[in-house]
PDB file as gemmi writes it, atoms N, CA and C in Angstrom:
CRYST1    1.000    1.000    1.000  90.00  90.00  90.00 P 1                      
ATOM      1  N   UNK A   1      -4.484  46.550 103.110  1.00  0.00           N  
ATOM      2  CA  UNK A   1      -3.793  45.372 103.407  1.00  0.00           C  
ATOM      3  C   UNK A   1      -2.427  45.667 103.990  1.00  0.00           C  
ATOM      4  N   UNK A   2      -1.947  44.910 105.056  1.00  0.00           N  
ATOM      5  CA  UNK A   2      -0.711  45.358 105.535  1.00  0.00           C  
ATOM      6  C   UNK A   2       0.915  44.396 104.469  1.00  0.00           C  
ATOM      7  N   UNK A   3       1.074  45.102 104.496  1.00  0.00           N  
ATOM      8  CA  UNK A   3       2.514  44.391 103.989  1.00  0.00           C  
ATOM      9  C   UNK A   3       3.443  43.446 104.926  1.00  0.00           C  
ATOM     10  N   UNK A   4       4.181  42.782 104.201  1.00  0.00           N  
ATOM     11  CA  UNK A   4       4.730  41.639 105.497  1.00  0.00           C  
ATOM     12  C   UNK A   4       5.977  42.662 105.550  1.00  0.00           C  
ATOM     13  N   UNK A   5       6.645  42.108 107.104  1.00  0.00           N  
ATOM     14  CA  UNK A   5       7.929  42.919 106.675  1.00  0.00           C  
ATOM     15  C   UNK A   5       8.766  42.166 106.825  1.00  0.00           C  
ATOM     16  N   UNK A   6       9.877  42.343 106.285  1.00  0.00           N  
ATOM     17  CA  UNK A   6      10.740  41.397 105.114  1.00  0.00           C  
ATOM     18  C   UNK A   6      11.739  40.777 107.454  1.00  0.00           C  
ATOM     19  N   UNK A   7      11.807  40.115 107.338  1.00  0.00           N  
ATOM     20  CA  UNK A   7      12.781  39.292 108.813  1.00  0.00           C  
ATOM     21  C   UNK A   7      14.038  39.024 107.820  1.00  0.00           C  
ATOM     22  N   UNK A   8      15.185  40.226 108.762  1.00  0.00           N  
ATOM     23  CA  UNK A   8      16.456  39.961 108.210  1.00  0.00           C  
ATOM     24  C   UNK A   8      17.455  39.509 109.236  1.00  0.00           C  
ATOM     25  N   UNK A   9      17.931  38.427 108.844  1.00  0.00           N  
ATOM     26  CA  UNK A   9      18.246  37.705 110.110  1.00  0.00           C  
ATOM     27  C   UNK A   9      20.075  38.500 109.319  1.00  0.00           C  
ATOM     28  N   UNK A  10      20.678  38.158 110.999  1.00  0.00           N  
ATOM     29  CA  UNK A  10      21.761  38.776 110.978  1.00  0.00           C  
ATOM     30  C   UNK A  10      23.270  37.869 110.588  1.00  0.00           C  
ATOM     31  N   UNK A  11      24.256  38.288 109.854  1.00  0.00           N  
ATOM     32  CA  UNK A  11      24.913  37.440 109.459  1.00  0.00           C  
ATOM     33  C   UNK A  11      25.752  37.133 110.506  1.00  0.00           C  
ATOM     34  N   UNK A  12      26.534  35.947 110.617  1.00  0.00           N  
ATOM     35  CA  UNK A  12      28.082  35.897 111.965  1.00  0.00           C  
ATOM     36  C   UNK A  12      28.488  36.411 111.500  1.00  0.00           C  
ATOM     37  N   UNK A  13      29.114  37.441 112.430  1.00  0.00           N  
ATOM     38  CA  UNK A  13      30.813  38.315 112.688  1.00  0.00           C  
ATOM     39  C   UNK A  13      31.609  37.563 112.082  1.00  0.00           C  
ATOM     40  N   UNK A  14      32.148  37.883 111.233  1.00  0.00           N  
ATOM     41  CA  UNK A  14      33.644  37.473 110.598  1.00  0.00           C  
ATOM     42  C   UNK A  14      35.344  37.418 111.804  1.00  0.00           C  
ATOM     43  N   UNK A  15      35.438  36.464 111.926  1.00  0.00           N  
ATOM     44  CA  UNK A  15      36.620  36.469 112.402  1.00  0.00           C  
ATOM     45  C   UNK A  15      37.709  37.766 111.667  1.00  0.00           C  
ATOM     46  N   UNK A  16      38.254  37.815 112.925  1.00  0.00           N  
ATOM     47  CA  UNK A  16      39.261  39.238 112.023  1.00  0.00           C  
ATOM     48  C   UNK A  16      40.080  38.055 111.109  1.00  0.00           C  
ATOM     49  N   UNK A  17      40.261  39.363 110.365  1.00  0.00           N  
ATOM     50  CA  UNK A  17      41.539  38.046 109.320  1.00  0.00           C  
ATOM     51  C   UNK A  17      43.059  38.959 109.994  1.00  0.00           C  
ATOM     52  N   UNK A  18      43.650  37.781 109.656  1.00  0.00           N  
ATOM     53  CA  UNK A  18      44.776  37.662 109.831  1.00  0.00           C  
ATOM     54  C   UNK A  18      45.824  38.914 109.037  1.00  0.00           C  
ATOM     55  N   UNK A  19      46.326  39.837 109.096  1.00  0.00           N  
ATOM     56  CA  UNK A  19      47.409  40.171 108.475  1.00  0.00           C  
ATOM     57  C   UNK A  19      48.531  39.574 107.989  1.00  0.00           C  
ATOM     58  N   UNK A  20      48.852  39.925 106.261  1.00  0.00           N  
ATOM     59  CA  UNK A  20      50.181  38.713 106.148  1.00  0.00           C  
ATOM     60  C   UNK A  20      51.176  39.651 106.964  1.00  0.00           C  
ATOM     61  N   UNK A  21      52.424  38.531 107.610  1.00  0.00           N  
ATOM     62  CA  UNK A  21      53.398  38.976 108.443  1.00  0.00           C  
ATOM     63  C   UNK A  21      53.902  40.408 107.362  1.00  0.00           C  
ATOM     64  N   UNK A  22      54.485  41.337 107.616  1.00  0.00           N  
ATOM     65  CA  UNK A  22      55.389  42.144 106.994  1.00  0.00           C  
ATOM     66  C   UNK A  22      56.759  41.605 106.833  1.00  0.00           C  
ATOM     67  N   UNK A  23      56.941  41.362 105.902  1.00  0.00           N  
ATOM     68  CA  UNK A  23      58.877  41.183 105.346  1.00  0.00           C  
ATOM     69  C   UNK A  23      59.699  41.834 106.278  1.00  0.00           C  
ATOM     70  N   UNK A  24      60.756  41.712 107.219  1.00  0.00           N  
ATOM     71  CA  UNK A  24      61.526  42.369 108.026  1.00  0.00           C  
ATOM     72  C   UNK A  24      62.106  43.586 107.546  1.00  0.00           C  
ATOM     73  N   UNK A  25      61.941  44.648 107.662  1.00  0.00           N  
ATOM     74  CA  UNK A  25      62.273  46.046 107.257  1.00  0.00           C  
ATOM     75  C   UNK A  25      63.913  45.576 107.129  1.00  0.00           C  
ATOM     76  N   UNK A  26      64.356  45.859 105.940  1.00  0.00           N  
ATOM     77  CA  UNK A  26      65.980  46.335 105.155  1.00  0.00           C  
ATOM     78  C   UNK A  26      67.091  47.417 106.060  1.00  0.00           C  
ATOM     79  N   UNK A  27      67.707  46.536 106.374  1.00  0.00           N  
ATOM     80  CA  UNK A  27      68.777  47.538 107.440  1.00  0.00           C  
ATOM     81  C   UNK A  27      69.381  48.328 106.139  1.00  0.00           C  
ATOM     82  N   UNK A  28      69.369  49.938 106.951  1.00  0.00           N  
ATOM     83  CA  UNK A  28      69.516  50.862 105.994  1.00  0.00           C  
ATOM     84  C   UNK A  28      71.394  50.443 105.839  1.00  0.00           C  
ATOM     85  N   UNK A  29      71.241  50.601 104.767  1.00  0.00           N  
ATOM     86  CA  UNK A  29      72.667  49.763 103.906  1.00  0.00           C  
ATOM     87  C   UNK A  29      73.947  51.539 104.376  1.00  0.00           C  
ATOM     88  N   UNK A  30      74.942  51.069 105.106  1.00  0.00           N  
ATOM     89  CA  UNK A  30      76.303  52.319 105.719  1.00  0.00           C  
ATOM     90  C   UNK A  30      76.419  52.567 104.532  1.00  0.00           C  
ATOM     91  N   UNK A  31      76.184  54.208 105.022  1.00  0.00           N  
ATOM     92  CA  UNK A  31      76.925  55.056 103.673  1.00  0.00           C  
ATOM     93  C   UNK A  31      78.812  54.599 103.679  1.00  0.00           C  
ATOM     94  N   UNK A  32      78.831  54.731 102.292  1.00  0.00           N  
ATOM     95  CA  UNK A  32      80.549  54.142 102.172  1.00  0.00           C  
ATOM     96  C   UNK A  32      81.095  55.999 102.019  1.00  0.00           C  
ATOM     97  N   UNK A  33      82.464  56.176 102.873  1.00  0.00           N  
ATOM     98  CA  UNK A  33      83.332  57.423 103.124  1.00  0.00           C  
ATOM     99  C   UNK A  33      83.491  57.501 101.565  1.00  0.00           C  
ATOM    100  N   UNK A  34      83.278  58.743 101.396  1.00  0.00           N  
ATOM    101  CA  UNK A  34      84.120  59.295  99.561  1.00  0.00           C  
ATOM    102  C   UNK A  34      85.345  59.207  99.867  1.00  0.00           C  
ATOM    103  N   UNK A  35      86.285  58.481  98.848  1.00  0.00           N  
ATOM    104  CA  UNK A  35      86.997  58.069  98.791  1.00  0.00           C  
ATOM    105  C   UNK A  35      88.390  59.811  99.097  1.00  0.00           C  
ATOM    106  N   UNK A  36      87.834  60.597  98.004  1.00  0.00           N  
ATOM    107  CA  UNK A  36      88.495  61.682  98.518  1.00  0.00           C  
ATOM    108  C   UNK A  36      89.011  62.028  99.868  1.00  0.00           C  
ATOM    109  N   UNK A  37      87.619  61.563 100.390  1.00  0.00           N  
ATOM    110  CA  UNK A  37      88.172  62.818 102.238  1.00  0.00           C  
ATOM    111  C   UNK A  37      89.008  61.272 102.945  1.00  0.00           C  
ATOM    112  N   UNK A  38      88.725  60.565 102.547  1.00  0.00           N  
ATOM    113  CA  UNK A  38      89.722  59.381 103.193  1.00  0.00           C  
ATOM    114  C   UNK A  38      91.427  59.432 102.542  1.00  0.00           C  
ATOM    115  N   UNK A  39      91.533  60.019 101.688  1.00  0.00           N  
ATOM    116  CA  UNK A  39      92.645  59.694 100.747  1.00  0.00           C  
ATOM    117  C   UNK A  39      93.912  60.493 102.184  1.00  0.00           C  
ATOM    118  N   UNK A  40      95.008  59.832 102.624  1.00  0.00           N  
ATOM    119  CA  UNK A  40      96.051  60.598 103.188  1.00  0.00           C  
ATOM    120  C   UNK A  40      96.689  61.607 102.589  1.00  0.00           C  
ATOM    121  N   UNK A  41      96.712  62.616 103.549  1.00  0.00           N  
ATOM    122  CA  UNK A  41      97.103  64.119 103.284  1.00  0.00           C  
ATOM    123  C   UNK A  41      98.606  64.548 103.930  1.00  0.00           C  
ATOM    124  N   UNK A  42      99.477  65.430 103.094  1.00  0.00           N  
ATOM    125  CA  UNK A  42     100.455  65.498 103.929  1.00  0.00           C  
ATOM    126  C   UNK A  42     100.052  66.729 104.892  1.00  0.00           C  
ATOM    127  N   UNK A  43     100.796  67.102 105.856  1.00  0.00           N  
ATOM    128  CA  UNK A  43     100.268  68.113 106.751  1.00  0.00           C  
ATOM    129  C   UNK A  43     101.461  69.222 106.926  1.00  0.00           C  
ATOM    130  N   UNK A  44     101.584  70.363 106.513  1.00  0.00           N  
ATOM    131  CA  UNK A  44     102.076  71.685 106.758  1.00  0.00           C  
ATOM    132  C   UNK A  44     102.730  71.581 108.160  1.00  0.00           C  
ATOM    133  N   UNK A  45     104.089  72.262 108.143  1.00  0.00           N  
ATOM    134  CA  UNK A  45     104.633  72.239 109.251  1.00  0.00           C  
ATOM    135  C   UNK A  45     104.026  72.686 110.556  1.00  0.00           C  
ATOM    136  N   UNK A  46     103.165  74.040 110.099  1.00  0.00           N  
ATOM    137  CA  UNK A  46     102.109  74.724 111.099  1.00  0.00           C  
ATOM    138  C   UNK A  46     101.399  73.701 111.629  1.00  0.00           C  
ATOM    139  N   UNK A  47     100.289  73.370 110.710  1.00  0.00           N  
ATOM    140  CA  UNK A  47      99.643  72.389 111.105  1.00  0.00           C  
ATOM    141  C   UNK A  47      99.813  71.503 111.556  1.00  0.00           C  
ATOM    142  N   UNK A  48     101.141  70.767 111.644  1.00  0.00           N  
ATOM    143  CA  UNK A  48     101.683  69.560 111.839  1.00  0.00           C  
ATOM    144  C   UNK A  48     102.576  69.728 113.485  1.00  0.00           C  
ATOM    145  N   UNK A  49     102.629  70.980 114.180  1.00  0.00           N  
ATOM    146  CA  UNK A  49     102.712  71.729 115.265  1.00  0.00           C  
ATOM    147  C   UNK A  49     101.304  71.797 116.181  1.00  0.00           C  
ATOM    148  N   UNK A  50     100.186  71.503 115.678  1.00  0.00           N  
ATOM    149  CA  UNK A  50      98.943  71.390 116.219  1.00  0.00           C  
ATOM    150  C   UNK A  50      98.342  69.964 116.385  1.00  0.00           C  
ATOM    151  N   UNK A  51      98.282  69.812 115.129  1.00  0.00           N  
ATOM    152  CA  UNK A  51      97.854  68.225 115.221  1.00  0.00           C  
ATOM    153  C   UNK A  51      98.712  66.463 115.110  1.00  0.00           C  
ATOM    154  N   UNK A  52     100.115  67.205 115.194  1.00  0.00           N  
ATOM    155  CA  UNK A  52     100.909  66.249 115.122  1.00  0.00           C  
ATOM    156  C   UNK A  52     101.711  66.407 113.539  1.00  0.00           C  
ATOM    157  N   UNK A  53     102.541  65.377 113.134  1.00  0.00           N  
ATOM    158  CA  UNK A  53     103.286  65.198 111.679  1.00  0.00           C  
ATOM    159  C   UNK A  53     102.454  63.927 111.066  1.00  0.00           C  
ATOM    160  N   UNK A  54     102.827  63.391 110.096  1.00  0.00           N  
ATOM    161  CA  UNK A  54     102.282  62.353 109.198  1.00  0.00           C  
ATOM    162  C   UNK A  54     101.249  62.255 108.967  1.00  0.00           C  
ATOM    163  N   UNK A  55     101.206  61.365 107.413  1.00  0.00           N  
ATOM    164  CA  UNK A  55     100.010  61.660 106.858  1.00  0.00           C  
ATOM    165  C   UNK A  55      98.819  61.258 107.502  1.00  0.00           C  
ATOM    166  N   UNK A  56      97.691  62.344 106.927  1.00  0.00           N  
ATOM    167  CA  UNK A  56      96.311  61.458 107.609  1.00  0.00           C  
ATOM    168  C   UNK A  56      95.260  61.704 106.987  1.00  0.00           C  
ATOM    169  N   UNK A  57      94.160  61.713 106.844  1.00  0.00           N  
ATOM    170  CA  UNK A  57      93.061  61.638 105.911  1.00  0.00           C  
ATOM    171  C   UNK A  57      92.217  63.258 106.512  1.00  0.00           C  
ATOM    172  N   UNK A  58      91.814  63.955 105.854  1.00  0.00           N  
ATOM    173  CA  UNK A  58      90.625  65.455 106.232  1.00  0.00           C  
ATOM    174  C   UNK A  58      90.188  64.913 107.081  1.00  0.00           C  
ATOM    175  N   UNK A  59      89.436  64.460 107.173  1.00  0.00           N  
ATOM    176  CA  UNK A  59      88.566  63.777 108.331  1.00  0.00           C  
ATOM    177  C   UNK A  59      89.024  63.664 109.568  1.00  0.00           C  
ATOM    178  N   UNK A  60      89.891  63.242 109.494  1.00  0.00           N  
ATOM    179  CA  UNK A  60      90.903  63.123 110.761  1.00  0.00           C  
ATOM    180  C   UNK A  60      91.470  64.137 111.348  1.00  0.00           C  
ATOM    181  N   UNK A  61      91.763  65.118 110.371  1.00  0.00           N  
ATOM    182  CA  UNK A  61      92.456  66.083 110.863  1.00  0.00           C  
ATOM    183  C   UNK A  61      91.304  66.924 111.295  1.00  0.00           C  
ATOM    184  N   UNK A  62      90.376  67.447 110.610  1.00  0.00           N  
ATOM    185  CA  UNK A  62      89.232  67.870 111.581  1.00  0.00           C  
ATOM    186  C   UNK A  62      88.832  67.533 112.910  1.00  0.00           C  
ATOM    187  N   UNK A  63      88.889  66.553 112.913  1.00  0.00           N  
ATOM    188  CA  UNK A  63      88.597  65.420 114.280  1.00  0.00           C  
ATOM    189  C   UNK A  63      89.915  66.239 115.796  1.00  0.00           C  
ATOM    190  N   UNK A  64      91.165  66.344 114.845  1.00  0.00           N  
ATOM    191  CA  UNK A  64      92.023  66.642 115.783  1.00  0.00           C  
ATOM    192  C   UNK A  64      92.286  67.980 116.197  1.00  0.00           C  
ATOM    193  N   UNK A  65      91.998  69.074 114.907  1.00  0.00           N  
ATOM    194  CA  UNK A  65      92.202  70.649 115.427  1.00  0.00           C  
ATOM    195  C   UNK A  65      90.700  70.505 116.622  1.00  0.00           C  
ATOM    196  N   UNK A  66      89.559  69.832 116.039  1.00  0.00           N  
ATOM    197  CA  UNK A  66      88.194  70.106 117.202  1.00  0.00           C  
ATOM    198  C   UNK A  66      88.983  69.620 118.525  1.00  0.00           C  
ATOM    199  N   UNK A  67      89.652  68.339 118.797  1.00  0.00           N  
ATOM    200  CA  UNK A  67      90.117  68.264 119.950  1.00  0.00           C  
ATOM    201  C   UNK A  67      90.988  68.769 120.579  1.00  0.00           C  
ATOM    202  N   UNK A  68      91.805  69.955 119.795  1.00  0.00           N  
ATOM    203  CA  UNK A  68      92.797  71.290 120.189  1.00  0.00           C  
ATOM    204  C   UNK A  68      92.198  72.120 120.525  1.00  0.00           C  
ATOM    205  N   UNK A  69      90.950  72.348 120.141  1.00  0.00           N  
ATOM    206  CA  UNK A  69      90.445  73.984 120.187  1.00  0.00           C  
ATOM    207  C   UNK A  69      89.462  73.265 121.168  1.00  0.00           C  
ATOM    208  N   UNK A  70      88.431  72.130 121.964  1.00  0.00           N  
ATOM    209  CA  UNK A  70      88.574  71.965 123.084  1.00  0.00           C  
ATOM    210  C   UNK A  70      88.976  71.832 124.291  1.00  0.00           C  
ATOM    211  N   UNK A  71      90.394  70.939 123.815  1.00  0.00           N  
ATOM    212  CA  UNK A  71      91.364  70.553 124.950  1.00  0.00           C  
ATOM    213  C   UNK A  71      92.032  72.326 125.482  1.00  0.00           C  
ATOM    214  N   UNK A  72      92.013  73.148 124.590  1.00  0.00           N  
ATOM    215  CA  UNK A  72      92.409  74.492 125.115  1.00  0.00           C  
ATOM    216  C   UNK A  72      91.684  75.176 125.361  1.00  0.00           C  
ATOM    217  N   UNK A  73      90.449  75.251 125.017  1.00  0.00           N  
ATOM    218  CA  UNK A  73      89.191  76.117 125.439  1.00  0.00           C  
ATOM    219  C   UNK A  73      89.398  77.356 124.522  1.00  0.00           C  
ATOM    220  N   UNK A  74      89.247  76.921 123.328  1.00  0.00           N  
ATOM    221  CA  UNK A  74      89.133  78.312 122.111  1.00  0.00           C  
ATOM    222  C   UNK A  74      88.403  78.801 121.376  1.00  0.00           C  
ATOM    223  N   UNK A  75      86.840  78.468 121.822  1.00  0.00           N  
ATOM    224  CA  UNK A  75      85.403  78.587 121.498  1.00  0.00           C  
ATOM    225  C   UNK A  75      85.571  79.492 122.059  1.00  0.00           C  
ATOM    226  N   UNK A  76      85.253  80.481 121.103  1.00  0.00           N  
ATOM    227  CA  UNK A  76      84.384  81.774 121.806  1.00  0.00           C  
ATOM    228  C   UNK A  76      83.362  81.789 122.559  1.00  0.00           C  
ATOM    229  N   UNK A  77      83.299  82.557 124.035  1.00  0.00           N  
ATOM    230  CA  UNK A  77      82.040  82.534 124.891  1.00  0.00           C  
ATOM    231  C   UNK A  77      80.796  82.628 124.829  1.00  0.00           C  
ATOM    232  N   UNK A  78      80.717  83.817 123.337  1.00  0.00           N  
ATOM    233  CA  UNK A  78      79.492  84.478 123.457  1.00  0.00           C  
ATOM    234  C   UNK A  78      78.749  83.837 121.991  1.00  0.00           C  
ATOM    235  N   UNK A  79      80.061  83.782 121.417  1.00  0.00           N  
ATOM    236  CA  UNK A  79      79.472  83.169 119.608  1.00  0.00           C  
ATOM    237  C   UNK A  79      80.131  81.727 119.870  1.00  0.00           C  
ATOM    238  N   UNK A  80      79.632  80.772 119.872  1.00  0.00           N  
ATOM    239  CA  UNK A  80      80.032  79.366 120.028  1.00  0.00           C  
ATOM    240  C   UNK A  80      81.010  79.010 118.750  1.00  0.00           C  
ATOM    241  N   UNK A  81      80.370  79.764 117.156  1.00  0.00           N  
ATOM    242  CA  UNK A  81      81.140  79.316 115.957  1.00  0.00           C  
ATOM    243  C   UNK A  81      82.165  79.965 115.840  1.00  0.00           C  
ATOM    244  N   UNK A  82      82.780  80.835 116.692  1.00  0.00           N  
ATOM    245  CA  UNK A  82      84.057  81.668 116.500  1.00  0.00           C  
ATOM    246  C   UNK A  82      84.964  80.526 117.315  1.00  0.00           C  
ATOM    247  N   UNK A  83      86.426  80.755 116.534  1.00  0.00           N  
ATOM    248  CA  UNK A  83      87.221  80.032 117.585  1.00  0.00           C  
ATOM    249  C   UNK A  83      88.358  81.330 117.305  1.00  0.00           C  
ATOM    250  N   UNK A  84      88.695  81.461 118.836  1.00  0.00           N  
ATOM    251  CA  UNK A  84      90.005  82.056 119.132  1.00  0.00           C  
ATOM    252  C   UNK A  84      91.197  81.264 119.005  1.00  0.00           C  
ATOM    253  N   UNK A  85      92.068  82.052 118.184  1.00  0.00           N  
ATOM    254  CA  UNK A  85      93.254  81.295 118.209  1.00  0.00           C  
ATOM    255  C   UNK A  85      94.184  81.609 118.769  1.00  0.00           C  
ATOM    256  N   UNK A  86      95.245  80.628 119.165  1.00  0.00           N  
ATOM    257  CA  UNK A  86      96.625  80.619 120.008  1.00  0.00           C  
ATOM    258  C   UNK A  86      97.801  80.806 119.313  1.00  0.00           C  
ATOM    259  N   UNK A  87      98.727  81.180 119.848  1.00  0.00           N  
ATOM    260  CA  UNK A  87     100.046  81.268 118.815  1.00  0.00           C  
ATOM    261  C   UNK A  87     100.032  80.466 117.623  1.00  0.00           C  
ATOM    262  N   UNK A  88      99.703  78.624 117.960  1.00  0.00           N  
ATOM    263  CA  UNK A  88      99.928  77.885 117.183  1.00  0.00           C  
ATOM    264  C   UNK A  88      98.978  77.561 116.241  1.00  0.00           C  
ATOM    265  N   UNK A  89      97.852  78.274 116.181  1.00  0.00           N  
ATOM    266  CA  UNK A  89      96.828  78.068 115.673  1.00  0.00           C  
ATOM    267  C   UNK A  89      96.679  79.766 114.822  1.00  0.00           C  
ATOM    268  N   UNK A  90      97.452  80.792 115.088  1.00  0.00           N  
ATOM    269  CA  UNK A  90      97.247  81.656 114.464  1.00  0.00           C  
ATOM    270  C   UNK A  90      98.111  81.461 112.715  1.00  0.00           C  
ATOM    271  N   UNK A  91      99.544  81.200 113.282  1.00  0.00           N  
ATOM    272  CA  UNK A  91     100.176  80.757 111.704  1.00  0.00           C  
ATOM    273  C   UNK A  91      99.478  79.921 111.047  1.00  0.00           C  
ATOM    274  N   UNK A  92      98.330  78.962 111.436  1.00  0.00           N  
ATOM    275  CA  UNK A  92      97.350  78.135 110.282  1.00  0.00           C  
ATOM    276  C   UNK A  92      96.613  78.677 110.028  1.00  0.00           C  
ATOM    277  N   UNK A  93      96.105  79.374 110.477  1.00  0.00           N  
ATOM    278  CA  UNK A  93      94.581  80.992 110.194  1.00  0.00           C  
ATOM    279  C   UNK A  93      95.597  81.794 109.189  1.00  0.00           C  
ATOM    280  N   UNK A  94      96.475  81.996 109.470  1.00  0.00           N  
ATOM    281  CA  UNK A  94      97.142  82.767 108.343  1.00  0.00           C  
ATOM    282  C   UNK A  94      97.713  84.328 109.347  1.00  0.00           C  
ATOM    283  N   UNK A  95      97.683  84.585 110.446  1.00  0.00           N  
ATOM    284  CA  UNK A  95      97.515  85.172 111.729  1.00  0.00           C  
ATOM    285  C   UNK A  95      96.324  85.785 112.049  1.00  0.00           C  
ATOM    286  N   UNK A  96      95.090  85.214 111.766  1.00  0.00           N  
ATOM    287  CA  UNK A  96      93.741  85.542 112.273  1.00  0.00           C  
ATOM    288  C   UNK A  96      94.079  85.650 113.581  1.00  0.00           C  
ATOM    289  N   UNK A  97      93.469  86.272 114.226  1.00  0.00           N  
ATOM    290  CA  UNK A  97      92.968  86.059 115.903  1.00  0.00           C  
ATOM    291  C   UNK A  97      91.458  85.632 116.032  1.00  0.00           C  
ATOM    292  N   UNK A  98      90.509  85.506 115.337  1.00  0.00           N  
ATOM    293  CA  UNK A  98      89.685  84.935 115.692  1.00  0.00           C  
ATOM    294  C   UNK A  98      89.239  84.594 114.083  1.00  0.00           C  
ATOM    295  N   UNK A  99      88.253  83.243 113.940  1.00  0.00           N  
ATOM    296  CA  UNK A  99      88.117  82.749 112.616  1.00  0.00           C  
ATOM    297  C   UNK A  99      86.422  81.993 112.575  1.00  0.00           C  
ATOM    298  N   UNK A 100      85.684  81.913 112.149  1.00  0.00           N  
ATOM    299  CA  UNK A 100      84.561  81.161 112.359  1.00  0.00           C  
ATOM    300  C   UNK A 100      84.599  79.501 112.049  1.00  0.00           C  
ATOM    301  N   UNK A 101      84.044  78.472 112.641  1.00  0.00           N  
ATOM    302  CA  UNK A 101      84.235  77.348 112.361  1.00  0.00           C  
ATOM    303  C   UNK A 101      84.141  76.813 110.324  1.00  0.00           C  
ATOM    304  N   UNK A 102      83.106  77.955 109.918  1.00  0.00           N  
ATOM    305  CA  UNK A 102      83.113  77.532 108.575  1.00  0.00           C  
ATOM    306  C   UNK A 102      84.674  77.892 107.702  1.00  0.00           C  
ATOM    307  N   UNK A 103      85.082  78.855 107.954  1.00  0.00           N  
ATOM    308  CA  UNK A 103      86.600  79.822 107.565  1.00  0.00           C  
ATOM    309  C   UNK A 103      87.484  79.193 108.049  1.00  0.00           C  
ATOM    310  N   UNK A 104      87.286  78.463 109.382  1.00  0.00           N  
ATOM    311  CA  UNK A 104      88.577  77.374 110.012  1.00  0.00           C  
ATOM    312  C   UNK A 104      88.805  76.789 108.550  1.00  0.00           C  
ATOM    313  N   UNK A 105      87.754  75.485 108.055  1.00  0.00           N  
ATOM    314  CA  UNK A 105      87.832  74.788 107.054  1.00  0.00           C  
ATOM    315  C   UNK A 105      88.439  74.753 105.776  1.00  0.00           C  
ATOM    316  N   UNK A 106      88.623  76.165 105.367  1.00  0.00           N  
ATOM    317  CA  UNK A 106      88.904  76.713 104.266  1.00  0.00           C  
ATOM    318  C   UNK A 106      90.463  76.670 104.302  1.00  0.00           C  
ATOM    319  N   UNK A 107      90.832  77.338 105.753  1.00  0.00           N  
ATOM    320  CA  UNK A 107      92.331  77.868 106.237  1.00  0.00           C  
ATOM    321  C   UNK A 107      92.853  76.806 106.227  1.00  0.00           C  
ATOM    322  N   UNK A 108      92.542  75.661 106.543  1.00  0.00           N  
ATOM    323  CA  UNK A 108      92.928  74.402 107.508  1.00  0.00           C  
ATOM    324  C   UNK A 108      93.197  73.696 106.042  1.00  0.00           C  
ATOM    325  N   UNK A 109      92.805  73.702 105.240  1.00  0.00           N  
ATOM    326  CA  UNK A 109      92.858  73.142 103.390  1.00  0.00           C  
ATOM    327  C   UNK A 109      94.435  73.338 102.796  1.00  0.00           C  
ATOM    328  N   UNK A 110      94.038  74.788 102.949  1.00  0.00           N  
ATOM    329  CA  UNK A 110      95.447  75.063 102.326  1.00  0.00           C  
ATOM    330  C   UNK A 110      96.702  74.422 103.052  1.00  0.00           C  
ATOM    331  N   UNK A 111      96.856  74.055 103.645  1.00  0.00           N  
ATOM    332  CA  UNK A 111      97.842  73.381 104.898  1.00  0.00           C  
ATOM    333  C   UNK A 111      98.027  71.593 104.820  1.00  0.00           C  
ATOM    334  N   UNK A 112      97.456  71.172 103.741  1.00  0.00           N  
ATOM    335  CA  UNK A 112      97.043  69.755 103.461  1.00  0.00           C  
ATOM    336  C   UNK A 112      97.483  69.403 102.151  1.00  0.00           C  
ATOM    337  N   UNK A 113      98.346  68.697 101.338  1.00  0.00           N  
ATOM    338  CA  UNK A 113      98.476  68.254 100.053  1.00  0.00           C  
ATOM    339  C   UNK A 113      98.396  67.398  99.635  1.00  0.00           C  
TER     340      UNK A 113                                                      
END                                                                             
């Protein structure tokens, strides 16, 4: 005897569903400056021969020896992190003639109160 065979009728395609909207992604919230490196610093006479007199915050003063040791061209040629120094930049090295950008940082400290 033959068997029936089973007629499977096909279901409708489902409409795509909808995705719920996504919530607008959270603007990443500005880091706030540590209060430290903002705090005004007095500046060493040396230093204050390079980057000017009155007080100013680390930050700033970084900002201003980088635009000395550009504006004079005192990057070393061959090692980019060396900076050569100039008369006025040697009494803040302590009389280095040449100093690495990490050792600038250190030198450049003591010169700040």
């Amino acid at each position: 005897m033959a068997t029936k065979k089973k007629v499977v009728t096909k279901k409708p395609a489902k409409a795509p569903t909808k995705k719920p909207a996504k919530a607008p992604a959270k603007k990443a919230a500005k880091r706030k400056p540590n209060a430290a490196f903002m705090k005004p610093m007095t500046v060493s006479a040396a230093l204050g021969a390079v980057i000017g007199n009155g007080a100013m915050p680390r930050t700033e003063v970084t900002k201003k020896i980088w635009a000395y040791i550009k504006k004079h061209d005192l990057q070393d040629a061959k090692n980019r992190r060396n900076i050569n120094a100039d008369e006025k930049l040697k009494e803040v090295f302590g009389g280095k003639k040449q100093v690495s950008m990490f050792e600038m940082t250190k030198l450049v400290s003591k010169h700040l109160k």
